[in-house]
N, C-alpha and C positions, 0 to 999 in steps of 0.2 A: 567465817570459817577460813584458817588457812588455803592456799591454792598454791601448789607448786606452778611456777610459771617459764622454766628455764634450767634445763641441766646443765649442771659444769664440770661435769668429767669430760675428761679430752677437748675442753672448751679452750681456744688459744688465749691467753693474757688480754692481748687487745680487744678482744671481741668481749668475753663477759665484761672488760672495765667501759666499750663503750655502750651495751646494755643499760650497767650500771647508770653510768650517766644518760641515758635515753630516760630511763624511769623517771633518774630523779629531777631531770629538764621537764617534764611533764604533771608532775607534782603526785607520783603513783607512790602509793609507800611498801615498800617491800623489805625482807631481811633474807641473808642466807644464811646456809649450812654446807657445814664442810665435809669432807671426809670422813672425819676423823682420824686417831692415831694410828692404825692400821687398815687405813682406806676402806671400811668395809662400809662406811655411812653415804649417803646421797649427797654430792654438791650439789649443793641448788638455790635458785633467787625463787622466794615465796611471797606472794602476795600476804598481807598483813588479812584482807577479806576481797569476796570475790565482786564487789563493786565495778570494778575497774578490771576485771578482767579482760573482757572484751577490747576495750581502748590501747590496755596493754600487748596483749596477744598479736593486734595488729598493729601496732606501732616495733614491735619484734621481728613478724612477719616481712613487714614494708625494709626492715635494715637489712635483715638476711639475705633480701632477693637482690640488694644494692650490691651488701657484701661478694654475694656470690659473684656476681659479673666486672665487682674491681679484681679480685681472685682471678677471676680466667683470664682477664682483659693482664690481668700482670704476669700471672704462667705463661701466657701466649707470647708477653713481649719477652720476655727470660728466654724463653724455648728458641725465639728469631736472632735473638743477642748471642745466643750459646752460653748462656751463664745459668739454666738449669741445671739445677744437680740429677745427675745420672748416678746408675748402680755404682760405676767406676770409679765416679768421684766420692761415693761414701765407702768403696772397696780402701782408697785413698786415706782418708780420715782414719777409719775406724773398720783394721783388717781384723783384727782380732774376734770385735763384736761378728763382720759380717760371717765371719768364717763358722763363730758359736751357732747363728742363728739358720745358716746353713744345712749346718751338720745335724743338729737339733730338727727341721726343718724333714730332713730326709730319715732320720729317726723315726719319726711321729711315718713317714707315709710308710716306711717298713713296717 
């Protein structure tokens, strides 16, 4: 039986592709599923059957906890460098969007 094993909404590019190749380095067979044409469907990496659940789940586990702490470990040196992006610097970018999401923002709490 199917097993969903990994959602990929909001999932960054590099992260499901090294998933991706986690699984298939380990010999797990899996397929996904997308969206669909108007995002209403589940992204997601599904186990083909729940054999390798377990193996996989923590082989997932063991990357995320990695992940996480290259993440901080690179925020924290961003943040010391001053090359974090702050509100100012996306004020900068993209005045238009921040001003929509703003206003919208203060909409919703009236």
């Amino acid at each position: 039986m199917a097993v969903r094993l990994f959602k990929l909404r909001d999932v960054p590019d590099d992260e499901a592709e090294d998933v991706r190749l986690l699984l298939s380095e380990h010999d797990i067979s899996f397929y996904e599923t997308h969206a669909g044409g108007f995002g209403i469907g589940t992204p997601a990496i599904w186990l083909h059957d729940d054999d390798k659940q377990d193996q996989a789940r923590t082989l997932i586990d063991e990357y995320q906890q990695r992940r996480s702490v290259e993440q901080q470990a690179e925020y924290e040196r961003l943040k010391t460098e001053g090359e974090q992006m702050t509100f100012f610097d996306r004020f900068r970018q993209h005045p238009v969007m921040v001003i929509v999401l703003l206003l919208f923002s203060l909409f919703i709490l009236y």
